[in-house]
Backbone as ProteinMPNN parsed JSONL, in Angstrom:
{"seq_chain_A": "XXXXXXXXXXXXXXXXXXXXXXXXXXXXXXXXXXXXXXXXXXXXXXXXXXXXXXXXXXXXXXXXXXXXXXXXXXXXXXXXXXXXXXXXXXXXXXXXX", "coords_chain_A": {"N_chain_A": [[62.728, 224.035, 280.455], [62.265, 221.131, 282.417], [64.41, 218.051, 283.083], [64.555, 214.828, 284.588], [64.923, 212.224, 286.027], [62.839, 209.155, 286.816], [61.843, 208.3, 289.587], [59.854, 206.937, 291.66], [56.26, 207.23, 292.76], [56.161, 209.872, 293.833], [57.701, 211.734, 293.56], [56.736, 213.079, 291.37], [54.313, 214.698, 291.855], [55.565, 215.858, 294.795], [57.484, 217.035, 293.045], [55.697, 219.036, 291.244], [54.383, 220.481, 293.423], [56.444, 221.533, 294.774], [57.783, 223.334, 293.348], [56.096, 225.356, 291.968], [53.765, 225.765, 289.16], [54.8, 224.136, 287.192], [54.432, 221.883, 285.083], [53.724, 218.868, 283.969], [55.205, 216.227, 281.704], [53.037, 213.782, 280.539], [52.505, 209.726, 280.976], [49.391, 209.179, 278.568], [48.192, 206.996, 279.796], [48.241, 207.629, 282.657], [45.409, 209.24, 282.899], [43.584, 207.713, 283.294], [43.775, 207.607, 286.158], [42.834, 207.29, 289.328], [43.707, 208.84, 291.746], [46.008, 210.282, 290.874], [45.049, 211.335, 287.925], [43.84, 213.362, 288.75], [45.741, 215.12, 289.941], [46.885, 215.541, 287.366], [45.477, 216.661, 285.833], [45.195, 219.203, 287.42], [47.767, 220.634, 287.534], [48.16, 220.973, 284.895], [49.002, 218.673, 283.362], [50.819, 217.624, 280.353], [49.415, 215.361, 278.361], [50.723, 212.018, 276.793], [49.914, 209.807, 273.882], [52.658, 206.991, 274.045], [52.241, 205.437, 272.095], [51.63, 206.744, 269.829], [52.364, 208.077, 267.179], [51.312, 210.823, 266.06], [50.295, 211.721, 268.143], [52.182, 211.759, 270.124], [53.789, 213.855, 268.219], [52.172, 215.734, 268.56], [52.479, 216.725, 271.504], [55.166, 216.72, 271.569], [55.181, 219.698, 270.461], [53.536, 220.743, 272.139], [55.096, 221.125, 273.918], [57.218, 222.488, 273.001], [55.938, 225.384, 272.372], [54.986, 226.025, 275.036], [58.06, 226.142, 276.021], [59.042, 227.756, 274.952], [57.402, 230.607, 274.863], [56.589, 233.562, 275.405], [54.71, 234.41, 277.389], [52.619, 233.69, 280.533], [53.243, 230.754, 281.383], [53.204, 227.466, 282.502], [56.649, 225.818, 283.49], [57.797, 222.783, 281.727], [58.068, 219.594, 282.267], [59.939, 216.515, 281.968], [60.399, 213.362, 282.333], [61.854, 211.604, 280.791], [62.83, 208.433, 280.513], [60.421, 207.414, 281.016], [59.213, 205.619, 282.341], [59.052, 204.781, 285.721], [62.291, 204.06, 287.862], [64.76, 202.128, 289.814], [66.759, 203.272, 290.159], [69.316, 202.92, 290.467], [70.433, 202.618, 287.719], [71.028, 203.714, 284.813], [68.092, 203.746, 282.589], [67.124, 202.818, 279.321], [65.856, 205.949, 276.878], [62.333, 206.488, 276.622], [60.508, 206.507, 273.372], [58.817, 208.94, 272.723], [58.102, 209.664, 275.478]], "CA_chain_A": [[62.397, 222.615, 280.48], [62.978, 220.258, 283.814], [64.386, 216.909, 282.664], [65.027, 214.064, 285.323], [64.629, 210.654, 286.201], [61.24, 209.307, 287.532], [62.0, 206.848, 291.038], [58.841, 206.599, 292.354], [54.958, 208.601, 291.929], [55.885, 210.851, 294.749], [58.412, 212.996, 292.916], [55.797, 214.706, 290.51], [53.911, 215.623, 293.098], [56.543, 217.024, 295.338], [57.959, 218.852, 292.161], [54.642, 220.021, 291.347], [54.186, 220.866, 294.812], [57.472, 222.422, 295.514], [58.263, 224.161, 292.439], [54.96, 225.869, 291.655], [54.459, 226.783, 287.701], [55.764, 223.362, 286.917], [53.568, 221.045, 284.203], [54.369, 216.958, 283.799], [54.409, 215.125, 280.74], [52.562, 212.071, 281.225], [51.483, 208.918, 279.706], [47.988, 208.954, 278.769], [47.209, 205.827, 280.954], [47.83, 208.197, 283.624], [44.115, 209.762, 282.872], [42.765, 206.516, 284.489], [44.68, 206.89, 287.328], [41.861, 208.224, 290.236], [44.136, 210.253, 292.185], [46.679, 210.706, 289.748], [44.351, 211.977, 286.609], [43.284, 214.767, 289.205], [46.872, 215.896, 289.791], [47.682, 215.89, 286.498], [44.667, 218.242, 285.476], [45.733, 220.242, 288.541], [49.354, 220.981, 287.231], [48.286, 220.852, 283.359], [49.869, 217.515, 282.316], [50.218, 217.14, 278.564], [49.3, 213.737, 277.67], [50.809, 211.731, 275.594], [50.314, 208.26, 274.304], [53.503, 206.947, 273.565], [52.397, 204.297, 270.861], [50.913, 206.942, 268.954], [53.349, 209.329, 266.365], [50.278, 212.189, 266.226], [50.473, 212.097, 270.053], [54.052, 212.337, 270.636], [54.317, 215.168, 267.772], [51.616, 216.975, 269.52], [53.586, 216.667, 272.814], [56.816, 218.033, 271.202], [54.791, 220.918, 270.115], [53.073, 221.865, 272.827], [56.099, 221.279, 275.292], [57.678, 223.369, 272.334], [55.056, 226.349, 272.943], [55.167, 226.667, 276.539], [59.177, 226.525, 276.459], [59.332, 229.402, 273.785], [56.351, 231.328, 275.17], [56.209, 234.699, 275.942], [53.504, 234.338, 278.149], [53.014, 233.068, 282.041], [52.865, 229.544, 281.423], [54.407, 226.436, 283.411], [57.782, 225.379, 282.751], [57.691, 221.759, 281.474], [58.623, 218.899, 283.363], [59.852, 215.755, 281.336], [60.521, 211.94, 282.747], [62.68, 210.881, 279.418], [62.949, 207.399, 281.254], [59.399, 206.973, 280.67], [58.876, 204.949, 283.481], [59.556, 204.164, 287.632], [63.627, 202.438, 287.672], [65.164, 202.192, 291.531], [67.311, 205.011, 290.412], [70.645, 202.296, 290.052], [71.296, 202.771, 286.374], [70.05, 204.691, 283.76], [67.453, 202.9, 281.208], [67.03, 203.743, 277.796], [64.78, 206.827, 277.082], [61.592, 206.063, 275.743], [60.45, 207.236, 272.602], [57.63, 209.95, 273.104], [57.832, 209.88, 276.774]], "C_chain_A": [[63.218, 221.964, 281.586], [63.349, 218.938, 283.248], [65.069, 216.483, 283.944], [64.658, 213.052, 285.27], [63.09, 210.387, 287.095], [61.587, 207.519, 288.465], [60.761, 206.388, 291.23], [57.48, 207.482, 291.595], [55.021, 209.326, 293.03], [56.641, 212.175, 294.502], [57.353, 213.975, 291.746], [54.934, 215.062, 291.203], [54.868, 216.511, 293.812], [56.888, 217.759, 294.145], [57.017, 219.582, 291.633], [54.244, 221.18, 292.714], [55.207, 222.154, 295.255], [57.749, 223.636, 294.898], [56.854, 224.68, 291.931], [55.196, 226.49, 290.169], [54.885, 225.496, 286.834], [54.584, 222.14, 285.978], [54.17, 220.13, 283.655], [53.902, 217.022, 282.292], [54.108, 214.093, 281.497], [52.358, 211.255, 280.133], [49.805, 209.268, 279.861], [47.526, 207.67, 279.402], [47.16, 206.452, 281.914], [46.21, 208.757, 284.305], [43.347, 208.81, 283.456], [42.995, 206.239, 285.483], [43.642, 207.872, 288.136], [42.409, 209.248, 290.287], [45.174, 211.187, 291.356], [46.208, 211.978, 288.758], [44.333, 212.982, 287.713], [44.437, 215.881, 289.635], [47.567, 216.748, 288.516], [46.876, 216.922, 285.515], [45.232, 219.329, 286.253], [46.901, 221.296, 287.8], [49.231, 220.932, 285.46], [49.129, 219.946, 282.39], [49.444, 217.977, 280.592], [50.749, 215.943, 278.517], [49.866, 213.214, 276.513], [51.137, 210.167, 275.495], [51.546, 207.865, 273.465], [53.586, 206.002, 272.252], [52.156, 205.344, 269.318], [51.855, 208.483, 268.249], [52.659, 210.807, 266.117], [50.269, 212.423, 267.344], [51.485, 212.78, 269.964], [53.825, 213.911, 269.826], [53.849, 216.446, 268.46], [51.991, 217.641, 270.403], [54.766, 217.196, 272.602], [56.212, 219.56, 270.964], [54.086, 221.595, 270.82], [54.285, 221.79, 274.248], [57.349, 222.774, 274.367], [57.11, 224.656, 272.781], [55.3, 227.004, 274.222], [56.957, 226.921, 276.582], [59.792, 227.491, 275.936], [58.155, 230.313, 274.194], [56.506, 232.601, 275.942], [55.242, 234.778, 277.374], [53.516, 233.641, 279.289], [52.579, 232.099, 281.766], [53.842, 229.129, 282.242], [55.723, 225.842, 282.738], [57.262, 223.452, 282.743], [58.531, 220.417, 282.091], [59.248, 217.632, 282.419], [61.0, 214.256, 282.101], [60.902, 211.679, 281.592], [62.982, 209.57, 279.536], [61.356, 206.517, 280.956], [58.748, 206.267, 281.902], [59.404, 204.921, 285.005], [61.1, 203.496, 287.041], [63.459, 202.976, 289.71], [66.547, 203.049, 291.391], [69.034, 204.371, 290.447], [71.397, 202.435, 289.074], [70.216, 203.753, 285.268], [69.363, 203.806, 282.8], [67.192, 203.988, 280.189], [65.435, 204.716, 277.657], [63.766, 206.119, 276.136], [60.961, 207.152, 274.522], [58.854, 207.891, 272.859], [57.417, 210.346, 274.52], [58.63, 211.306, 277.077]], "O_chain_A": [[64.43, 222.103, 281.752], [62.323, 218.482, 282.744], [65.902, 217.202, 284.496], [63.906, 212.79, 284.33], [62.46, 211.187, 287.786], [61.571, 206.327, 288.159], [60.6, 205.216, 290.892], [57.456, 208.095, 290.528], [53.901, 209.594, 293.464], [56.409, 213.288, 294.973], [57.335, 215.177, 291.479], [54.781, 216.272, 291.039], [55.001, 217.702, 293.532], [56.67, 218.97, 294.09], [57.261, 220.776, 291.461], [53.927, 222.37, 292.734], [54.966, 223.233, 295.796], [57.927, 224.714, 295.465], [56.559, 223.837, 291.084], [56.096, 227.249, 289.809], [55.341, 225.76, 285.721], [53.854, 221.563, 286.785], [55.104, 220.35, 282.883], [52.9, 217.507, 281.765], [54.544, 213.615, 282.545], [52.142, 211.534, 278.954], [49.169, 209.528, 280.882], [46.316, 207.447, 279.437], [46.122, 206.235, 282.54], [45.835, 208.766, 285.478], [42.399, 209.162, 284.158], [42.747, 205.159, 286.019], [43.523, 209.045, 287.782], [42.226, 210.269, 289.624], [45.166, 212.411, 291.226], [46.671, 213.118, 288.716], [45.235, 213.761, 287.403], [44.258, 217.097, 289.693], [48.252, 217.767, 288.429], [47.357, 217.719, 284.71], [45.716, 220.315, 285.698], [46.78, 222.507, 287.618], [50.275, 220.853, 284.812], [49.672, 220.153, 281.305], [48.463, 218.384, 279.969], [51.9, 215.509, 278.579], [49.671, 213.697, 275.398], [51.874, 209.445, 276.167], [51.611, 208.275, 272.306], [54.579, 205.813, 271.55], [52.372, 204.99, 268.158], [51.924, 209.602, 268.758], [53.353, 211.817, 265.995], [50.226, 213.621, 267.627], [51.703, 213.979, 269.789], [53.707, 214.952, 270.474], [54.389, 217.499, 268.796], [51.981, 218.872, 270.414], [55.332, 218.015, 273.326], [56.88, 220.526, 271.331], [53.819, 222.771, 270.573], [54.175, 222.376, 275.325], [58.007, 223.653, 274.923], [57.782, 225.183, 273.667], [55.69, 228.149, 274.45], [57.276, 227.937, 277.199], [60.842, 228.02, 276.302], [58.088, 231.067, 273.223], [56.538, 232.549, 277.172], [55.573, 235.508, 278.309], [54.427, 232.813, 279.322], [51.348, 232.11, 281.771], [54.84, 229.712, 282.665], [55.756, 225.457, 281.569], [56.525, 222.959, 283.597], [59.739, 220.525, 282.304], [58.613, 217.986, 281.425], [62.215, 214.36, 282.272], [59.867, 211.357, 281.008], [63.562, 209.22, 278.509], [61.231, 205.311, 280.744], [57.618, 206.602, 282.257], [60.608, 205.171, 285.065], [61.185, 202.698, 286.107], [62.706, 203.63, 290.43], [67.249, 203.407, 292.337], [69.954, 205.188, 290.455], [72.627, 202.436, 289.118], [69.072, 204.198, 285.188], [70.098, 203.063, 282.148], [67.094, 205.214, 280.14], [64.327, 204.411, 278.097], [64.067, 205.401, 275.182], [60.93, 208.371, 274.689], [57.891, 207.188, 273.164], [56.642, 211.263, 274.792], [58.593, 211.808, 278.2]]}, "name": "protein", "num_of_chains": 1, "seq": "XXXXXXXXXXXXXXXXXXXXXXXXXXXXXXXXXXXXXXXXXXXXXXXXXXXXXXXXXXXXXXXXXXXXXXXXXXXXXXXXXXXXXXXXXXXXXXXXX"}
């Protein structure tokens, strides 16, 4: 599991990009995002909406899966920040993100 901070929308690309193998959580508003949604099929986001406690659990359990998995899957990427900051201070993690 990758955990970092999320500056901008050009870092999950580049770490998709760079680090090959590498699968985002996202929010599910992402899926409406044109170019976005097509990245995040690309790289096998797992969605998750954060309002919703059957989401999230899902999302623990399949970020669970792939990080216990035998098998050639992507390592998991996770934005715990939930959102864009300017990378000054740390904000509080969000819950399901």
């Amino acid at each position: 599991i990758v955990v970092c901070n999320h500056r901008g929308y050009v870092e999950p690309m580049y770490l998709c990009t760079r680090y090959r193998g590498l699968s985002l959580v996202s929010a599910k508003e992402t899926a409406a995002m044109p170019f976005v949604s097509t990245m995040a099929a690309a790289f096998q986001a797992i969605q998750v909406d954060r309002l919703s406690p059957t989401s999230r659990h899902g999302a623990a359990e399949a970020i669970g899966r792939q990080a216990t998995s035998d098998e050639d899957v992507p390592q998991v990427c996770i934005f715990p920040e939930g959102t864009c900051t300017n990378g000054r201070a740390l904000v509080a993690f969000k819950v399901g993100a």
